[in-house]
C-alpha positions in Angstrom: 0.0 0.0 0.0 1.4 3.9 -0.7 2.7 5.1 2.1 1.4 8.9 0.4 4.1 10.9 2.0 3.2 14.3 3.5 5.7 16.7 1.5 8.2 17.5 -0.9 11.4 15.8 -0.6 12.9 19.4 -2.2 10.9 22.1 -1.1 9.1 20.6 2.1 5.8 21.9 0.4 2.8 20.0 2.2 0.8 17.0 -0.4 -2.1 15.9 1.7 -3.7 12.4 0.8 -6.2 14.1 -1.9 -3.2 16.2 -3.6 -3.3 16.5 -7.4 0.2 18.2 -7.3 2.1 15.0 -6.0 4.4 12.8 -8.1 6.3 9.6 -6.7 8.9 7.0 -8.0 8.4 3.4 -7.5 10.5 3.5 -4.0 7.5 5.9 -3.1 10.0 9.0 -2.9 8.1 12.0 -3.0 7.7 15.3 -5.0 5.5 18.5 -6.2 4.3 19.0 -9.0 6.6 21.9 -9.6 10.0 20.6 -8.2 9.3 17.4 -10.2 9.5 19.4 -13.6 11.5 22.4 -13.1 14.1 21.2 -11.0 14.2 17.3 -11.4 13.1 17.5 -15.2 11.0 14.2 -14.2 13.2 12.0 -12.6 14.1 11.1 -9.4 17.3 12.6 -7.4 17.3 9.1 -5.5 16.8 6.4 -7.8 16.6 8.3 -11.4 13.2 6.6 -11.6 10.6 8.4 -13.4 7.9 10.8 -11.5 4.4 10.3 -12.4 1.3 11.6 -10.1 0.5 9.9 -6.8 -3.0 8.4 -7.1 -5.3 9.5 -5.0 -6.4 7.0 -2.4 -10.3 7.5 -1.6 -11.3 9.4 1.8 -13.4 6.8 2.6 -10.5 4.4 2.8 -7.9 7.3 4.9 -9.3 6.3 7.8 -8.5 2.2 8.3 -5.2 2.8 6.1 -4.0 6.7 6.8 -1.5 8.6 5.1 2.2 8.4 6.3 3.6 11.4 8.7 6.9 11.0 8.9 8.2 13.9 6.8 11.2 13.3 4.1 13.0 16.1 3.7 16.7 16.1 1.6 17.2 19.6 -0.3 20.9 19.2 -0.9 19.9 16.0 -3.2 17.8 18.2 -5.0 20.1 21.0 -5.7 22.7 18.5 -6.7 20.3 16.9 -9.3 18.8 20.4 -10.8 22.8 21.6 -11.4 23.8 18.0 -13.4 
């Protein structure tokens, strides 16, 4: 099950549950919208997977399987990635 991670790993920008605006590798690593295509150019700093959008898990289902809240946040691998 996604974990659906509460931020940005770049900008520490909040992406609740029902966030359009979030994209994710297949390790579940975790990005905007915006950092994800301006600064990442779609792929991630971690693994060099692709980012696609996080699906949205139904509100129904948050409350038996809730979103995660531990909070990833690694700018530096960021700026590296947006400078190669």
């Amino acid at each position: 099950m996604l974990q659906l991670r509460p931020n940005c790993e770049c900008c520490d920008r909040d992406l609740p549950p029902e966030s359009t605006e979030a994209r994710i590798c297949s390790f579940e690593c975790t990005f905007c919208a915006n950092c994800a295509q301006e600064r990442l150019g779609g792929h991630c700093p971690n693994c060099g997977g692709e980012l696609l959008q996080r699906p949205r898990r139904p509100s129904a289902k948050l409350t038996n399987n809730p979103p995660s809240s531990t909070r990833v946040f690694k700018p530096q691998g960021c700026a590296e990635s947006a400078a190669s």
